[in-house]
N, C-alpha and C positions, 0 to 999 in steps of 0.2 A: 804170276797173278795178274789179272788186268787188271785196267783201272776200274772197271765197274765194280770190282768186287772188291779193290781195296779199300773201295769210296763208301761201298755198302757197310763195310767194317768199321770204318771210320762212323760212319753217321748213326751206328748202332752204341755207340758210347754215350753213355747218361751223360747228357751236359752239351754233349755235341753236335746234334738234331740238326742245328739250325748255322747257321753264321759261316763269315770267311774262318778259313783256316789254310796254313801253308803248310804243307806236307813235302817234305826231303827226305829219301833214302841215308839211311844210316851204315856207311860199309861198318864192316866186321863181322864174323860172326858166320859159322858154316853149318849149322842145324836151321839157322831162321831165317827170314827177312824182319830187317830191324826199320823202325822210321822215327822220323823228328815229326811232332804235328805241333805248330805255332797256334796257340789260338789268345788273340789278346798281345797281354803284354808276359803271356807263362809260354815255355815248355815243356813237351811229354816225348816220351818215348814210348812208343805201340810198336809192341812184336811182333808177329805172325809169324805162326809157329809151320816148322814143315810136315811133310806129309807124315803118317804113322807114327810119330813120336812117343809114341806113350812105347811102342817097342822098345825103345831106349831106356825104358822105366822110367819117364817124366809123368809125369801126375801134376797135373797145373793146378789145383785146387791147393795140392799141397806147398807147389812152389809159391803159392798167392800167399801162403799162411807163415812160410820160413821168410817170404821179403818183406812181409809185415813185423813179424818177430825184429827183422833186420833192421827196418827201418824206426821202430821204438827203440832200439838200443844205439842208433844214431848212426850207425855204421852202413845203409843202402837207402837208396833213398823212396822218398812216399808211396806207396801202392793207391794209384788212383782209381784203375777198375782190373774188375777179372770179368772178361766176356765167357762165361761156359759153353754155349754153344760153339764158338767158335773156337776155343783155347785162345784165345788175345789177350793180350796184358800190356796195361798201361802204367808206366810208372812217372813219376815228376822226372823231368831232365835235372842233372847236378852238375853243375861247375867243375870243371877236375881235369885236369891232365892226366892220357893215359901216361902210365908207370912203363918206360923201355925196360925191357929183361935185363940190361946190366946197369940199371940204376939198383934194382933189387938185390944186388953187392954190397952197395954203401947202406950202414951201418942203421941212418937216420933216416930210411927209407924204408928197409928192414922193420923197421922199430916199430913202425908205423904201421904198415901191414899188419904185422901179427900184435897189433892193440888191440886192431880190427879185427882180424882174426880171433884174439880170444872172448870178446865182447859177442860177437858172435855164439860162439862156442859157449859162452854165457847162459845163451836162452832158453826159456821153457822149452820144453821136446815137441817135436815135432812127428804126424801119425806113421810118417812113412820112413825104412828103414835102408841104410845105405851097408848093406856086403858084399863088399868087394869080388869074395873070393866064389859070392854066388850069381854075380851079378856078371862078371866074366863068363861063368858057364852059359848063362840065359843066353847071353849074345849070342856065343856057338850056337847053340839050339836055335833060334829066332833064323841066323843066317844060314845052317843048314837045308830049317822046313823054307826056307825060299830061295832054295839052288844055289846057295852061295858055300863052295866047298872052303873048309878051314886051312888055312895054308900049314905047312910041316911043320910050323917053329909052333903050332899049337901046344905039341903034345906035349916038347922038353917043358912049355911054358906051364902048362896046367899040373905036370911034378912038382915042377918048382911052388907052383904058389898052394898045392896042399903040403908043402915041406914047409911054409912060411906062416898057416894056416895054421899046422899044430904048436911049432913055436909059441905063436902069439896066443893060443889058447891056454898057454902058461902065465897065469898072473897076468887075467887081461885089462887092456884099460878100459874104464867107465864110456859109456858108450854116451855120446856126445852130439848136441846139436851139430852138426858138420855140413861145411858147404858143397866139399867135394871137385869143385871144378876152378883151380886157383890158377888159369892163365894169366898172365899180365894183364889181358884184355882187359877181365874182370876186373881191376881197378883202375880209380881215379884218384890223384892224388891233388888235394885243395888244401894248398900251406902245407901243415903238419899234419893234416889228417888222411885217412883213407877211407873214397868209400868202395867199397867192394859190392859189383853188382853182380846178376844173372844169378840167380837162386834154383835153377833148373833142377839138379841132382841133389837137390841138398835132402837130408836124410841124417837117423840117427845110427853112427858109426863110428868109429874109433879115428878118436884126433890123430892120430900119428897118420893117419889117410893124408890127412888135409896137410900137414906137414910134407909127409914125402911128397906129394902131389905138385905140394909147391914149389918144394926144392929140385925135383926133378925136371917140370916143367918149364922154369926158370932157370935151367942150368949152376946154380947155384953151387959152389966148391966147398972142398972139405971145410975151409975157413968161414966162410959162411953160411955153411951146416951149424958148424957149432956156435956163433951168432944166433942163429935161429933159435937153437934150441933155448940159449940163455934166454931169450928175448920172450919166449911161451912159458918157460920152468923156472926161470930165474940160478938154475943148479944145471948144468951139463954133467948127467951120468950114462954109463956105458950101457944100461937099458933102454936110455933114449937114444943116443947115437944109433946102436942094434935098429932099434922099431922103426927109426926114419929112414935106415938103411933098407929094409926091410919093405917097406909100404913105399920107399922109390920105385922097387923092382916093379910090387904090384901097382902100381899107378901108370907105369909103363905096358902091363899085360893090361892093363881096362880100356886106355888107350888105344891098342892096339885093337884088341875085339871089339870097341865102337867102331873104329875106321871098318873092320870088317861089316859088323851089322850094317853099318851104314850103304855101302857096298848093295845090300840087299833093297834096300828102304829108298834112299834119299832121291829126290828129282832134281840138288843143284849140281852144278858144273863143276864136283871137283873130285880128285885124284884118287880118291879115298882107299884105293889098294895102295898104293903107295904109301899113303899117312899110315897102316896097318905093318908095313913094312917098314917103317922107320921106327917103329917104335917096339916092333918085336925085335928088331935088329940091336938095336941101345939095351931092351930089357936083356938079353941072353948076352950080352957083350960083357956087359956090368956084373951078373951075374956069375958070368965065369972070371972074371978080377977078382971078387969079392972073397974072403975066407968064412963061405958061410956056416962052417959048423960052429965058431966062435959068434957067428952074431945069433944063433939059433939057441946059442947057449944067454949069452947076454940078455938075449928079450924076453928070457921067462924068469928072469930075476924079480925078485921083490921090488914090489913100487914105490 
């Protein structure tokens, strides 16, 4: 993006017309470009969103409405504006250290997240809806109609998650505010608290998403599996072990088919066959560890 057009983004923000402001790129982050805008004695954080994204199933209107949800429940922080034209989004900057993926082990870090996590998970519903198991196929489709061919591990992978599919369609769980996108990135941790940001994919779907997601994501071991779950359920039972086991795999198949889609879509500079490949590699690896006709049995147990 040039600067003319970042400047024009910028100055199209209610409030922001006029005056100095300092504007610093925000690394992180491989669908957007992120910024710091100083203005005063506050900071904001302005996204700018990448090219074609709503392919990805983003809907900023709706991501405007779930960081607001988030932010009343104290867990993400302010929604300052939503520019529609543009898809841009401003939020207040918060205080916080990002959370390294093996601090997410300890216990009182854990604990902490998934406060945040269910507080979240708390909120009124939200219009747009997060499934997984159809949300993987769009991608195919999407990267297909623009010459992006599926790579082989599609196919075992697309068994596998309508095997996982009817599972969970056994005594399913209540479909839930969910954020869907639990990289480390996405938190900051201030004291005791977490705030968990980037509300992009957020959608109403089944918690055990947001769980696997995280625990996958986060590499997280069997001993911290079960941590987790205590820490969401307060009770570790064998239908939740099953469901987290279970929405690991799928969390690693959505993964992979963004890396694909993206592949079709995206104008930054990164590897993104390879992210697709690394994560269909992990999915089908675990997959075949795993004894899944026992978790298949597990997850349609009574809730």
């Amino acid at each position: 993006m040039s600067d003319d057009a970042l400047w024009a983004i910028i100055r199209s923000v209610p409030g922001w017309e006029h005056g100095d402001l300092d504007v610093k790129p925000l690394e992180g982050g491989i669908t957007n470009r992120n910024y710091v805008v100083a203005r005063g004695g506050e900071r904001f954080v302005l996204r700018v969103p990448g090219r074609d994204t709503e392919l990805l199933g983003i809907d900023r209107a709706n991501e405007a409405r779930a960081a607001t949800l988030a932010a009343e429940a104290g867990v993400g922080p302010e929604v300052v504006a939503l520019l529609p034209e543009s898809g841009c989004f401003v939020a207040r900057f918060v205080e916080g250290a990002h959370v390294p993926m093996a601090d997410l082990r300890r216990d009182d870090v854990l604990g902490s997240v998934i406060r945040s996590l269910r507080a979240f998970h708390a909120c009124a519903p939200i219009p747009s809806s997060f499934n997984v198991f159809r949300i993987v196929e769009s991608y195919g489709e999407t990267a297909e109609a623009r010459g992006v061919m599926l790579p082989a591990s599609y196919g075992a992978a697309h068994e596998l998650s309508a095997r996982i599919e009817a599972a969970l369609s056994v005594n399913p769980a209540p479909l839930t505010t969910c954020h869907n996108d639990l990289l480390n990135a996405n938190f900051l941790r201030e004291g005791d608290h977490t705030w968990i940001v980037d509300y992009e994919y957020a959608g109403m779907g089944d918690p055990f998403f947001d769980l696997g997601n995280l625990a996958v994501n986060n590499d997280l071991d069997t001993d911290a599996g079960e941590r987790l779950l205590a820490h969401a359920y307060g009770i570790v039972r064998d239908r939740y072990r099953a469901r987290l086991a279970l929405m690991r795999l799928m969390s690693d198949f959505r993964e992979a088919m963004w890396g694909v889609v993206q592949q079709a879509i995206s104008t930054l500079d990164e590897d993104f066959e390879a992210y697709a490949t690394k994560h269909f590699d992990r999915l089908l690896s675990n997959a075949a560890a795993a004894r899944l006709d026992d978790l298949f049995a597990a997850a349609g147990e009574p809730a």
